[in-house]
Biopython code that builds the backbone (N, CA, C, O; Angstrom):
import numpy as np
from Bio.PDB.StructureBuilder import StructureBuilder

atoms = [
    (1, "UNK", "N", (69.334, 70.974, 62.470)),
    (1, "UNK", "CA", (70.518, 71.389, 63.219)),
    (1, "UNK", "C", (71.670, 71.562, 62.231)),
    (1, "UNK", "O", (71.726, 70.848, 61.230)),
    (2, "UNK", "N", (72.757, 72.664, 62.536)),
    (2, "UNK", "CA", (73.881, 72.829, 61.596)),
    (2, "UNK", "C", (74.940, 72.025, 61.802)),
    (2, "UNK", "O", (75.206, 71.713, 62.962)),
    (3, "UNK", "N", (75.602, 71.624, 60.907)),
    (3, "UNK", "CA", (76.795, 70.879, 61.476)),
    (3, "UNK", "C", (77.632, 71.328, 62.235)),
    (3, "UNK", "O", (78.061, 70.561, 63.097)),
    (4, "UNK", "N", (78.024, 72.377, 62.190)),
    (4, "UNK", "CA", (78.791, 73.494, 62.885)),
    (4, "UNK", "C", (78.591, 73.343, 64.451)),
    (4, "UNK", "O", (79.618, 73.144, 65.101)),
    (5, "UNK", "N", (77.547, 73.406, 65.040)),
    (5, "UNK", "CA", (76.616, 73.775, 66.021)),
    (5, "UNK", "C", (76.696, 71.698, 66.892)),
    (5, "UNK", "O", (76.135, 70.628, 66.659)),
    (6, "UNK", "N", (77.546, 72.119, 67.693)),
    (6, "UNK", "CA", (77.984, 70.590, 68.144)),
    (6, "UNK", "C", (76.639, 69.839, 69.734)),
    (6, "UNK", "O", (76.751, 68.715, 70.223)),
    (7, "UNK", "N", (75.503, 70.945, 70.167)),
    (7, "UNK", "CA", (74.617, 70.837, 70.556)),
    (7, "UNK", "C", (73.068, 71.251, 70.362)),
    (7, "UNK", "O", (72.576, 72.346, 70.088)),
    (8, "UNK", "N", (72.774, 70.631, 70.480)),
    (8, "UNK", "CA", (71.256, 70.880, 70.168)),
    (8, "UNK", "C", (70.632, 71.782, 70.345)),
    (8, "UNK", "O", (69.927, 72.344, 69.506)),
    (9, "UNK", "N", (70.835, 72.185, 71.866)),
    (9, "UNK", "CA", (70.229, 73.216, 72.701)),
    (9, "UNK", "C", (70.731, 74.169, 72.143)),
    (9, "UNK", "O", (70.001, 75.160, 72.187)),
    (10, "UNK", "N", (71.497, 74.287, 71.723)),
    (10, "UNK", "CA", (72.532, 75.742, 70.910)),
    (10, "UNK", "C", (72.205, 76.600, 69.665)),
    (10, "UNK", "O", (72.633, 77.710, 69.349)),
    (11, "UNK", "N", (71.365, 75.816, 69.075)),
    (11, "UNK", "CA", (70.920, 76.118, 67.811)),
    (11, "UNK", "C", (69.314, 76.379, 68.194)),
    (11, "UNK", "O", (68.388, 75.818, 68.779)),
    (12, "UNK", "N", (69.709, 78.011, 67.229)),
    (12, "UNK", "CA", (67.973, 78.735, 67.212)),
    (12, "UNK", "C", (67.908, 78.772, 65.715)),
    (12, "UNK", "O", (68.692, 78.345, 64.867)),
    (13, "UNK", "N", (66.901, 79.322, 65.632)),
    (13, "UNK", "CA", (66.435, 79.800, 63.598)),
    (13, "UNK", "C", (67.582, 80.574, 63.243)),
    (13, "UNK", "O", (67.677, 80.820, 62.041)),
    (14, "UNK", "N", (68.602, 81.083, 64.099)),
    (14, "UNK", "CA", (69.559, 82.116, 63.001)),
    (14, "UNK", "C", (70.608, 81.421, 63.249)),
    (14, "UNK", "O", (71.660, 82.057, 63.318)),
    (15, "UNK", "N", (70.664, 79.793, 63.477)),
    (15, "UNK", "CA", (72.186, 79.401, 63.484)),
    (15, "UNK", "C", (72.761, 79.053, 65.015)),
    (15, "UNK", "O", (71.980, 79.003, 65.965)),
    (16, "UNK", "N", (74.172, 78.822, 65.169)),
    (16, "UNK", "CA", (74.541, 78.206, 66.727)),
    (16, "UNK", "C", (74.751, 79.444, 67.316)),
    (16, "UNK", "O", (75.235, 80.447, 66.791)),
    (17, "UNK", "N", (74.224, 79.249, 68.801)),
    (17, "UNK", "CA", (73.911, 80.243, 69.503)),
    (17, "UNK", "C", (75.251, 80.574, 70.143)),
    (17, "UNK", "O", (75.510, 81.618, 70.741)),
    (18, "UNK", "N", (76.098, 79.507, 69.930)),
    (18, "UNK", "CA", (77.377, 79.940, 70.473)),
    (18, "UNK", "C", (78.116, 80.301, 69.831)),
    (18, "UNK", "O", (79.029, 80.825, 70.469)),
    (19, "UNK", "N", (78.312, 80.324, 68.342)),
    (19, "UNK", "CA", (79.202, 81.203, 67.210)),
    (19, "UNK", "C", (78.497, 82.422, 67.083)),
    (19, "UNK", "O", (78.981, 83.173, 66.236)),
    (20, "UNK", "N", (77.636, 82.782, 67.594)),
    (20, "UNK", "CA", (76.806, 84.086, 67.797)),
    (20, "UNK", "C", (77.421, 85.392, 69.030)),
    (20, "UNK", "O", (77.698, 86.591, 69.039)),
    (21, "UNK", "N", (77.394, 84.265, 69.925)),
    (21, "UNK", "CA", (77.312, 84.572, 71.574)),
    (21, "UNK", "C", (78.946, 85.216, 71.810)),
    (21, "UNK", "O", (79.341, 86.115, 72.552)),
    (22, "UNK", "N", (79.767, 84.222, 70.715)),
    (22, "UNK", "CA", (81.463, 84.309, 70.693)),
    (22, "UNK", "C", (81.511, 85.202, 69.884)),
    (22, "UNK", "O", (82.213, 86.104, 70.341)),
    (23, "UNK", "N", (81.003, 85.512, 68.579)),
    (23, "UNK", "CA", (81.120, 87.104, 67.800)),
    (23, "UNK", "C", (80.770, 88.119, 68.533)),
    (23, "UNK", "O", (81.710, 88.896, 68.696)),
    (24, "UNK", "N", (79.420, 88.556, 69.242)),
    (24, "UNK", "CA", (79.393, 89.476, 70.186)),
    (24, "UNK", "C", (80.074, 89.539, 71.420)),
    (24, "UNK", "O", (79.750, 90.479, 72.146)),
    (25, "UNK", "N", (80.755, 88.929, 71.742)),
    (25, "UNK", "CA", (81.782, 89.014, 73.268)),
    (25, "UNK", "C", (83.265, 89.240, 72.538)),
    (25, "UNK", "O", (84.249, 89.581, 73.194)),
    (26, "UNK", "N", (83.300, 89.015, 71.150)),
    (26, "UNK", "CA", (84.716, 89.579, 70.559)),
    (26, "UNK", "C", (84.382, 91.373, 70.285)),
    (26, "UNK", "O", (85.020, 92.408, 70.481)),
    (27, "UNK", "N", (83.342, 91.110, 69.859)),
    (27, "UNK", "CA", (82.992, 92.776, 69.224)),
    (27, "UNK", "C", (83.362, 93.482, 70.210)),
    (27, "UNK", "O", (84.113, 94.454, 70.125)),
    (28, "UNK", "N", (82.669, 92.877, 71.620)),
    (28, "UNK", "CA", (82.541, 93.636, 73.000)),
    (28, "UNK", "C", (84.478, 94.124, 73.241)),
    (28, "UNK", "O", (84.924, 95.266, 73.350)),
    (29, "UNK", "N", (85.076, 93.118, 73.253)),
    (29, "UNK", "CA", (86.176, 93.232, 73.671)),
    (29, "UNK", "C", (87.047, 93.984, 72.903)),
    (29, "UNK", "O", (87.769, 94.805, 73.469)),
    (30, "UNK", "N", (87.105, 93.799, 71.408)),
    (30, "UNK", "CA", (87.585, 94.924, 70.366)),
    (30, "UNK", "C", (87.450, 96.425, 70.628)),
    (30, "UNK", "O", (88.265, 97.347, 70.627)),
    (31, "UNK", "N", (85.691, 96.318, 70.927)),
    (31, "UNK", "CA", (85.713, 97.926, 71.439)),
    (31, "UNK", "C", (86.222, 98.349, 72.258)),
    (31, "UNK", "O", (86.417, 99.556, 72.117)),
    (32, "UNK", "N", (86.838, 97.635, 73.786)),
    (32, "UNK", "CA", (87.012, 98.226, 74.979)),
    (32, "UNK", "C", (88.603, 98.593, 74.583)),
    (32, "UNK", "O", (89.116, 99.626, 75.014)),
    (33, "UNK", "N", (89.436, 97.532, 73.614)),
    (33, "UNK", "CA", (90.548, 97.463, 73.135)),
    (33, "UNK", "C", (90.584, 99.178, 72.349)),
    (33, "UNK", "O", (90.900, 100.312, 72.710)),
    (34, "UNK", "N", (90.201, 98.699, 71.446)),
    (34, "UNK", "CA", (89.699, 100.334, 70.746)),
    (34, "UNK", "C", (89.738, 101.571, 71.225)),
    (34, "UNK", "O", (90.502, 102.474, 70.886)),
    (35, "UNK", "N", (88.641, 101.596, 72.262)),
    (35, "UNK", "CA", (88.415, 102.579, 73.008)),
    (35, "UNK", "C", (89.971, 103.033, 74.246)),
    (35, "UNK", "O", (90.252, 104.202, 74.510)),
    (36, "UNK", "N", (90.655, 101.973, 74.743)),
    (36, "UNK", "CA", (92.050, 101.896, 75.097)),
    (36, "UNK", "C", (92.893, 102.432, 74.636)),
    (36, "UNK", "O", (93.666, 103.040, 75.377)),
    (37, "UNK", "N", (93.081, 102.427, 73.314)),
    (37, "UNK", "CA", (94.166, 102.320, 72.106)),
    (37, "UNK", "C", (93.798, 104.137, 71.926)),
    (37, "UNK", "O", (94.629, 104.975, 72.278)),
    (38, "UNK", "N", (92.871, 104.400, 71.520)),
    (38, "UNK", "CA", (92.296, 105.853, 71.382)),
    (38, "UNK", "C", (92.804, 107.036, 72.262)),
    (38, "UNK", "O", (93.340, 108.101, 71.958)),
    (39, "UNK", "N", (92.357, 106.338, 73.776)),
    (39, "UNK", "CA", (92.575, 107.401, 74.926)),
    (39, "UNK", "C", (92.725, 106.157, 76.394)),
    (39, "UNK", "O", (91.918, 105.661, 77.180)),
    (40, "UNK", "N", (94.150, 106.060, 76.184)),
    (40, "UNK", "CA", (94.363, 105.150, 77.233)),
    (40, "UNK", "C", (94.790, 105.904, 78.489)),
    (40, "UNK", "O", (95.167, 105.362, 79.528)),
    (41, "UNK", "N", (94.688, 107.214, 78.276)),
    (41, "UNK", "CA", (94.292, 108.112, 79.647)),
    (41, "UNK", "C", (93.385, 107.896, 80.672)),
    (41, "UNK", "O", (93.795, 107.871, 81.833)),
    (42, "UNK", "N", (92.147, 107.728, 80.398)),
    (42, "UNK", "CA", (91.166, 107.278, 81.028)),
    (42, "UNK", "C", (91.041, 106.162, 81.562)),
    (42, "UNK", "O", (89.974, 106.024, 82.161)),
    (43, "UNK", "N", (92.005, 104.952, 81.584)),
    (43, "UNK", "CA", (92.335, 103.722, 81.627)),
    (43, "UNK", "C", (93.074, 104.045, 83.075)),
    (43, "UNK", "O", (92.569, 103.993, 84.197)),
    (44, "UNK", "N", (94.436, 104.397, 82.695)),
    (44, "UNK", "CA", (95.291, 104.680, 83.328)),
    (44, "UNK", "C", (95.057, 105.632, 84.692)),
    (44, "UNK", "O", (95.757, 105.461, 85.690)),
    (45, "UNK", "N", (93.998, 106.660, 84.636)),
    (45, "UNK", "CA", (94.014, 107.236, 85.407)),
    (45, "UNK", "C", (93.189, 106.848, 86.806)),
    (45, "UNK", "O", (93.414, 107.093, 87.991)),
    (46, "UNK", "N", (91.928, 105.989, 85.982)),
    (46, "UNK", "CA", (91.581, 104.605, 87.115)),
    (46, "UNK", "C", (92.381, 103.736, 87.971)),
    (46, "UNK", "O", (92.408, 103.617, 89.196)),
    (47, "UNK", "N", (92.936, 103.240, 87.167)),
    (47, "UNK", "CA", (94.195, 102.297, 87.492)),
    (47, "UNK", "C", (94.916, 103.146, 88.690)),
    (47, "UNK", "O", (94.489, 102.806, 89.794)),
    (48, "UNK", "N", (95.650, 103.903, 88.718)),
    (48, "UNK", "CA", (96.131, 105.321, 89.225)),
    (48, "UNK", "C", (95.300, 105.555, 90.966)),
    (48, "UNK", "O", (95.622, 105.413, 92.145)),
    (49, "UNK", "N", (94.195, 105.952, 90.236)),
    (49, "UNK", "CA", (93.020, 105.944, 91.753)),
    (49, "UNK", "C", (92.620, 104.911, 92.578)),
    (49, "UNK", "O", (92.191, 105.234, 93.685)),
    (50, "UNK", "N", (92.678, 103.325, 92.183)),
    (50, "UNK", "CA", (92.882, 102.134, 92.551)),
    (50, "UNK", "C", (94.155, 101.918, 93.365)),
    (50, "UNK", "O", (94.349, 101.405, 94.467)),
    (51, "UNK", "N", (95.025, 102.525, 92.381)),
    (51, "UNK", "CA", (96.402, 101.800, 93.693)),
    (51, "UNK", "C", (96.491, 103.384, 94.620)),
    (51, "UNK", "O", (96.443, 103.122, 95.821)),
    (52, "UNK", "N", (96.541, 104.058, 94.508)),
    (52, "UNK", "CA", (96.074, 105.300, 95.896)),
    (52, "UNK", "C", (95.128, 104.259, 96.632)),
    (52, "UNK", "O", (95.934, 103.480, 97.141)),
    (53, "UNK", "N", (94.079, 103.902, 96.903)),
    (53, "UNK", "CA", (93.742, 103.497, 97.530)),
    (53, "UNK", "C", (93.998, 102.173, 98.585)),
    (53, "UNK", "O", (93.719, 102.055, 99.778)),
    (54, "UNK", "N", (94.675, 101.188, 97.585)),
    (54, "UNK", "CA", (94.940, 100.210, 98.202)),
    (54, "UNK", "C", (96.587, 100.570, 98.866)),
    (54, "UNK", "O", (97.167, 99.607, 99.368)),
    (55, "UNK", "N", (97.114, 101.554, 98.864)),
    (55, "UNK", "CA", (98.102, 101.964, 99.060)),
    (55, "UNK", "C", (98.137, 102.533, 100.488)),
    (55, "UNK", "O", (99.039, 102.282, 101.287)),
    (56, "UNK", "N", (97.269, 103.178, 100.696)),
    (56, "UNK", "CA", (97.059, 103.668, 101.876)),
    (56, "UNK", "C", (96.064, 102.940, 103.176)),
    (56, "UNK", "O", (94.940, 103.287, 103.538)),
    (57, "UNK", "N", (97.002, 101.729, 103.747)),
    (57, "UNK", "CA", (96.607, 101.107, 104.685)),
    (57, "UNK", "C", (96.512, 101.283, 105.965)),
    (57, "UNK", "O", (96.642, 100.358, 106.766)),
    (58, "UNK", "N", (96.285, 102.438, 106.278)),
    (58, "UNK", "CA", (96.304, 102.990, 107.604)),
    (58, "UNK", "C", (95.236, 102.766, 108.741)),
    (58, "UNK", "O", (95.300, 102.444, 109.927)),
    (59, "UNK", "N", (94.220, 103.078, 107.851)),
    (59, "UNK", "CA", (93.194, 102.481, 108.344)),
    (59, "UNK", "C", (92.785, 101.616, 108.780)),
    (59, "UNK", "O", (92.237, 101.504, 109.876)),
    (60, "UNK", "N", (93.043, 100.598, 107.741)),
    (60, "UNK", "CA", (93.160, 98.723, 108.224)),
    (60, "UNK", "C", (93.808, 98.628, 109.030)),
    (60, "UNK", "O", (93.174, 97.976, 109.860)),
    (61, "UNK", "N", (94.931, 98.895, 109.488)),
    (61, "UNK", "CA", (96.367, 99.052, 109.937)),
    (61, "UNK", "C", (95.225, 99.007, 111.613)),
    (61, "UNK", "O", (95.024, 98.131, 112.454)),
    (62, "UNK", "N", (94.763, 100.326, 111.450)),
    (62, "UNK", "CA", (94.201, 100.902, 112.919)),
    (62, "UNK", "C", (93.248, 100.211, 112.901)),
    (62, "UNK", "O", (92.633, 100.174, 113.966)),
    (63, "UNK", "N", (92.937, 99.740, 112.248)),
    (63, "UNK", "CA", (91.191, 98.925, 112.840)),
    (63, "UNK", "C", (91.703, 97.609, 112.921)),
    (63, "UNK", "O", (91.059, 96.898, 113.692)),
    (64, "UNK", "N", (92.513, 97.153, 112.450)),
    (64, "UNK", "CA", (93.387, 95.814, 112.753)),
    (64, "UNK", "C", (93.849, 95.469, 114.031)),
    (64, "UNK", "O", (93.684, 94.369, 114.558)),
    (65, "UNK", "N", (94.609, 96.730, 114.667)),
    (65, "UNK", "CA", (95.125, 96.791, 115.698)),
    (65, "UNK", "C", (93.845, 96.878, 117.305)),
    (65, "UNK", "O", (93.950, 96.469, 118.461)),
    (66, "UNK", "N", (93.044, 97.418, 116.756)),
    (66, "UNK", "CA", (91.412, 97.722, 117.620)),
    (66, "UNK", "C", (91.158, 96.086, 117.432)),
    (66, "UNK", "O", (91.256, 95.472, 118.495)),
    (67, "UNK", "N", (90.985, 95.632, 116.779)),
    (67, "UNK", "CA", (90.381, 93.955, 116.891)),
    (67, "UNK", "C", (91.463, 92.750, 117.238)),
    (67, "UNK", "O", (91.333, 91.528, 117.311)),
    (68, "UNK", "N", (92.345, 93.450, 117.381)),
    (68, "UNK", "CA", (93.213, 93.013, 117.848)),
    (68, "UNK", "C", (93.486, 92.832, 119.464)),
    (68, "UNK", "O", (94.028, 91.875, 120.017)),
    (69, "UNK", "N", (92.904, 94.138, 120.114)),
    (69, "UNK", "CA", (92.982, 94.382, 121.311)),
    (69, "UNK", "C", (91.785, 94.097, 122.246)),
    (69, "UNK", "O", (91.736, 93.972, 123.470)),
    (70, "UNK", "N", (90.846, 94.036, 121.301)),
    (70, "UNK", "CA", (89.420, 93.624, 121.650)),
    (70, "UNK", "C", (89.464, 92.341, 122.099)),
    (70, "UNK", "O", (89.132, 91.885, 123.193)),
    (71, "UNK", "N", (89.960, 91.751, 121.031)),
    (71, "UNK", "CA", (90.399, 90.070, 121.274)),
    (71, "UNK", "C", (90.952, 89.797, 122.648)),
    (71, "UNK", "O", (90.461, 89.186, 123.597)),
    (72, "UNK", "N", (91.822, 90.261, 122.536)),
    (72, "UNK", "CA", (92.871, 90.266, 123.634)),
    (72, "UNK", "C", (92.016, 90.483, 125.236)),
    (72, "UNK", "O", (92.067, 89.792, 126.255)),
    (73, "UNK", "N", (91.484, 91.359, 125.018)),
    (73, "UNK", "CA", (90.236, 91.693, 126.260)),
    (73, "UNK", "C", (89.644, 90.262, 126.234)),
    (73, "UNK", "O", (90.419, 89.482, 126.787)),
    (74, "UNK", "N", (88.499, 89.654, 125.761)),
    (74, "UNK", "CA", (87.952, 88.541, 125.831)),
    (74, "UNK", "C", (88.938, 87.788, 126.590)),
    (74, "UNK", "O", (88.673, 87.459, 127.746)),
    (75, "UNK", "N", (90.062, 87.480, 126.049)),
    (75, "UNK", "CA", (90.721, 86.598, 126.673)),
    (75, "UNK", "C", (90.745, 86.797, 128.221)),
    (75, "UNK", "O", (90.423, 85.930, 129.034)),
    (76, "UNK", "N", (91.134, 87.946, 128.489)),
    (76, "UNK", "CA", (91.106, 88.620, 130.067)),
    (76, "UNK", "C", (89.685, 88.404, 130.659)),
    (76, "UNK", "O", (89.679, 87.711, 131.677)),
    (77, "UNK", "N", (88.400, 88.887, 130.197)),
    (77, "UNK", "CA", (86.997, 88.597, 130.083)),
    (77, "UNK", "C", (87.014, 86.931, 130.684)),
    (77, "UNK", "O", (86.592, 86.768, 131.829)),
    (78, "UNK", "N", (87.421, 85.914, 130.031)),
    (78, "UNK", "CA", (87.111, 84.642, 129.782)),
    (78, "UNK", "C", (88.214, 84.137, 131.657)),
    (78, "UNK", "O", (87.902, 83.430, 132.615)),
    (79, "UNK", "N", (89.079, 84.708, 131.435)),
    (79, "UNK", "CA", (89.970, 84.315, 132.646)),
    (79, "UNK", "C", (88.996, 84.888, 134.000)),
    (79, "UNK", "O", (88.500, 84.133, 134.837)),
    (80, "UNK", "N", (88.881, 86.118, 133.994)),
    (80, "UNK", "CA", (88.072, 86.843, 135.560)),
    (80, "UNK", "C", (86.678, 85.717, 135.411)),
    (80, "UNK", "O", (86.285, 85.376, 136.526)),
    (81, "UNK", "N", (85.854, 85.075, 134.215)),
    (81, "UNK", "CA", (85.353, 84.363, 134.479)),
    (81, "UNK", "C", (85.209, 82.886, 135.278)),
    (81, "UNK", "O", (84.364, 82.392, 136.025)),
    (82, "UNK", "N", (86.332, 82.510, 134.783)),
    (82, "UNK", "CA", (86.475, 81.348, 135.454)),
    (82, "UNK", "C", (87.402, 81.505, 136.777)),
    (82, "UNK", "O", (87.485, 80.456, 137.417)),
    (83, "UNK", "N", (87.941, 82.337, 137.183)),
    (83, "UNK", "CA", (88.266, 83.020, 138.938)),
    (83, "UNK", "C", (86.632, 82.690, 139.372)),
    (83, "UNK", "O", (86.275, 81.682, 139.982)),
    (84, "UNK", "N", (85.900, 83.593, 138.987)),
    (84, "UNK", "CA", (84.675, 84.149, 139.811)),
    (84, "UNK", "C", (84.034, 83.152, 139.707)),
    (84, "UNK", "O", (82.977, 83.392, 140.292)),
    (85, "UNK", "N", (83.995, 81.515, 139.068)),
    (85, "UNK", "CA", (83.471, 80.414, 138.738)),
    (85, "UNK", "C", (83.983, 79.791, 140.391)),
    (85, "UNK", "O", (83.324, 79.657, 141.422)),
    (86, "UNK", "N", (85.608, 79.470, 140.049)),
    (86, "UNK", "CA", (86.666, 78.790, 140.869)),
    (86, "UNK", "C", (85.973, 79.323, 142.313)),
    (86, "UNK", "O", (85.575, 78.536, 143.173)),
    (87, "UNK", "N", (85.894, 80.843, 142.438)),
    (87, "UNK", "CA", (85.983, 81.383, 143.987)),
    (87, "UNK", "C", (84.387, 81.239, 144.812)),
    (87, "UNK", "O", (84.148, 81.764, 145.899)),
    (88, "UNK", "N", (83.234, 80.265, 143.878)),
    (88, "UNK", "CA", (82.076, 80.266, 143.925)),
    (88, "UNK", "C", (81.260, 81.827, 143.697)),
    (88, "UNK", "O", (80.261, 82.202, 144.310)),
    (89, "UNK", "N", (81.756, 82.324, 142.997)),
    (89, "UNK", "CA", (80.801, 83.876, 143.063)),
    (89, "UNK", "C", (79.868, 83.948, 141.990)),
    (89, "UNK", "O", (79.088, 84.880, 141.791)),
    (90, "UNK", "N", (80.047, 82.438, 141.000)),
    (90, "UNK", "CA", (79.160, 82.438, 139.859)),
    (90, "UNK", "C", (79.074, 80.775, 139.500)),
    (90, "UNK", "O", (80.000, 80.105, 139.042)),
    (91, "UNK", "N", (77.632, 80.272, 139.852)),
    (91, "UNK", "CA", (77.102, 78.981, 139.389)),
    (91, "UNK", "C", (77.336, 78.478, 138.117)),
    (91, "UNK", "O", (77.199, 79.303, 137.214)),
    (92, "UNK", "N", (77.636, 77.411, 137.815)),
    (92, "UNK", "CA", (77.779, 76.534, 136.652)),
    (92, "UNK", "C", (76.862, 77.281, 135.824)),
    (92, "UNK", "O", (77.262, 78.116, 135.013)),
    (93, "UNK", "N", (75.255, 76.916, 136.062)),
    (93, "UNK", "CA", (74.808, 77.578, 134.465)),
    (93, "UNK", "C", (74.804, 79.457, 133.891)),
    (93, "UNK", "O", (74.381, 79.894, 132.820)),
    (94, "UNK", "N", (75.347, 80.126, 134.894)),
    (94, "UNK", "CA", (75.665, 81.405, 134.463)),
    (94, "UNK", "C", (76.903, 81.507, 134.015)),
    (94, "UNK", "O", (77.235, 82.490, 133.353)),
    (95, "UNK", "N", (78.106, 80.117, 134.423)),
    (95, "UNK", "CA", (79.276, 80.326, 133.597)),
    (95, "UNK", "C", (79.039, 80.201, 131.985)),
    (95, "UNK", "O", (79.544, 80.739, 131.000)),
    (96, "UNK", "N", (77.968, 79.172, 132.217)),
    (96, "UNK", "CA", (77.970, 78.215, 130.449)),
    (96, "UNK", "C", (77.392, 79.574, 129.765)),
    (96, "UNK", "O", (77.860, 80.095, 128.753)),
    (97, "UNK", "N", (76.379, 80.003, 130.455)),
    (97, "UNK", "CA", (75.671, 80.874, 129.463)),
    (97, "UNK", "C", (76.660, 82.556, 129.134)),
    (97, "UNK", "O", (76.320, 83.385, 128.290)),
    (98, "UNK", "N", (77.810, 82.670, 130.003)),
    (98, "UNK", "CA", (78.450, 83.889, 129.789)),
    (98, "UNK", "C", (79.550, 83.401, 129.272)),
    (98, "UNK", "O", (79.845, 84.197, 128.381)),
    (99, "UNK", "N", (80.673, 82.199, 129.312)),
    (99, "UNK", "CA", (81.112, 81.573, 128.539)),
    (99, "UNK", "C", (80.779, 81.401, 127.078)),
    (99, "UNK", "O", (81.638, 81.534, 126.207)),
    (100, "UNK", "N", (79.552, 81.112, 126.829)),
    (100, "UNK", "CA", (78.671, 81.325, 125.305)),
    (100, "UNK", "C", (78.610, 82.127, 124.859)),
    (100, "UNK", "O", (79.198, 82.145, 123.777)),
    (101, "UNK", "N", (77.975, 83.258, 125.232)),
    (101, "UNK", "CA", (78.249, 84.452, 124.954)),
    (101, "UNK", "C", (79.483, 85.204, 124.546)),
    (101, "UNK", "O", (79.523, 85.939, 123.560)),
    (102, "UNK", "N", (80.735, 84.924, 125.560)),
    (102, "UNK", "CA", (82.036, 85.476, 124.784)),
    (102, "UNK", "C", (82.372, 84.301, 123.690)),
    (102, "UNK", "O", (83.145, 84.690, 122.814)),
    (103, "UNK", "N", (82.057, 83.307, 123.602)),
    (103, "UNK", "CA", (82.663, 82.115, 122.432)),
    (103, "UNK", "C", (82.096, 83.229, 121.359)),
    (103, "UNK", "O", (82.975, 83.557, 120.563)),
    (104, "UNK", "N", (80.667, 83.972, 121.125)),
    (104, "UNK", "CA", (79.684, 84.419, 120.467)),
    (104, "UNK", "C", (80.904, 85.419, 119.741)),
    (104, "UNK", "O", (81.474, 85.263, 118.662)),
    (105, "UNK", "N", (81.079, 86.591, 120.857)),
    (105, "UNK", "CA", (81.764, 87.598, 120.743)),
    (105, "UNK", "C", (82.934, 87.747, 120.023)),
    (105, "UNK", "O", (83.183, 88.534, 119.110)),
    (106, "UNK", "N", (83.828, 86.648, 120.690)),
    (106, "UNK", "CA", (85.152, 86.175, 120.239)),
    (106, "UNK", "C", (84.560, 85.810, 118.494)),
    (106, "UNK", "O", (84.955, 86.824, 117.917)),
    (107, "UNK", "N", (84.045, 85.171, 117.701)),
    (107, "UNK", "CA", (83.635, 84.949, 116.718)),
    (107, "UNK", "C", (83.592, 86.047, 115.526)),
    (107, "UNK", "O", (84.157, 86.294, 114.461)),
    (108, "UNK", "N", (82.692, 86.492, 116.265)),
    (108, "UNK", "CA", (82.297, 87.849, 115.917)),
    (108, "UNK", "C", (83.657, 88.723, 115.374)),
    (108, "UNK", "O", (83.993, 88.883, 114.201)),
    (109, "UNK", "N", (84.447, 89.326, 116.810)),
    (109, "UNK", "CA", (85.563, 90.057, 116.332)),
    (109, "UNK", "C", (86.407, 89.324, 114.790)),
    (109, "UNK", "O", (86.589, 89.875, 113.705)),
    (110, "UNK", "N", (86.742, 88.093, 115.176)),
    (110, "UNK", "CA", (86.963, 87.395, 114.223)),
    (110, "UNK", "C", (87.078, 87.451, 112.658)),
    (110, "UNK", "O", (88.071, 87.562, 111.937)),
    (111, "UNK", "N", (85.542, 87.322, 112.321)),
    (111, "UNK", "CA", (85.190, 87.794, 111.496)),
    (111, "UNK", "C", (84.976, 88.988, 110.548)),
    (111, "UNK", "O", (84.713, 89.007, 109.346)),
    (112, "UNK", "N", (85.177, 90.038, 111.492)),
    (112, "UNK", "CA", (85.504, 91.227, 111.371)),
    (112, "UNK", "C", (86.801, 91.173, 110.669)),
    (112, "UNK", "O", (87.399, 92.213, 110.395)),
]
sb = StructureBuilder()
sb.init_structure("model")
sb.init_model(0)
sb.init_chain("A")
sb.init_seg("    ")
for serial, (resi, resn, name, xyz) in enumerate(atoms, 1):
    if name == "N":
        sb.init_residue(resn, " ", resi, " ")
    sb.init_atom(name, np.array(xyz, "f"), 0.0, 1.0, " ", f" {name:<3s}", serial, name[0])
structure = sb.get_structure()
């Protein structure tokens, strides 16, 4: 083992695998630097197409507002349930099991 090389496991026949591992992840990074420095057009113009995108929230905006309203239904859903429970028009175990079902639903949107 080298002195250098502060674990065991680290060291192969050409030396510590981590003064190895740290020269090639500098090389790596020099080049991307490099390649930056050269034509930082190509950089920039990514960058550029990234915030266009996250820029334009409209979408979210509208599909936000849709799960929003969906929600809002359940709630209405969950109330005509327990009327039609209260007025006897629906037995205990068809409440639990349609009750479950929107807990399901409600989740669901949620997650979304």
């Amino acid at each position: 083992m080298r002195k250098n090389c502060k674990q065991k496991s680290r060291t192969t026949d050409k030396g510590c695998l981590s003064k190895r591992l740290s020269g090639e992840l500098g090389n790596l990074v020099w080049t991307d630097v490099e390649r930056f420095l050269r034509n930082p057009q190509v950089v920039l113009d990514q960058l550029g197409a990234g915030m266009k995108q996250t820029s334009n929230n409209e979408p979210f905006e509208q599909r936000l507002f849709h799960l929003q309203k969906e929600l809002e239904g359940k709630g209405t859903e969950r109330n005509r349930l327990l009327t039609f429970s209260r007025k006897g028009h629906l037995d205990e175990s068809a409440l639990t099991f349609q009750l479950a079902e929107l807990t399901s639903e409600e989740k669901e949107l949620k997650i979304k």
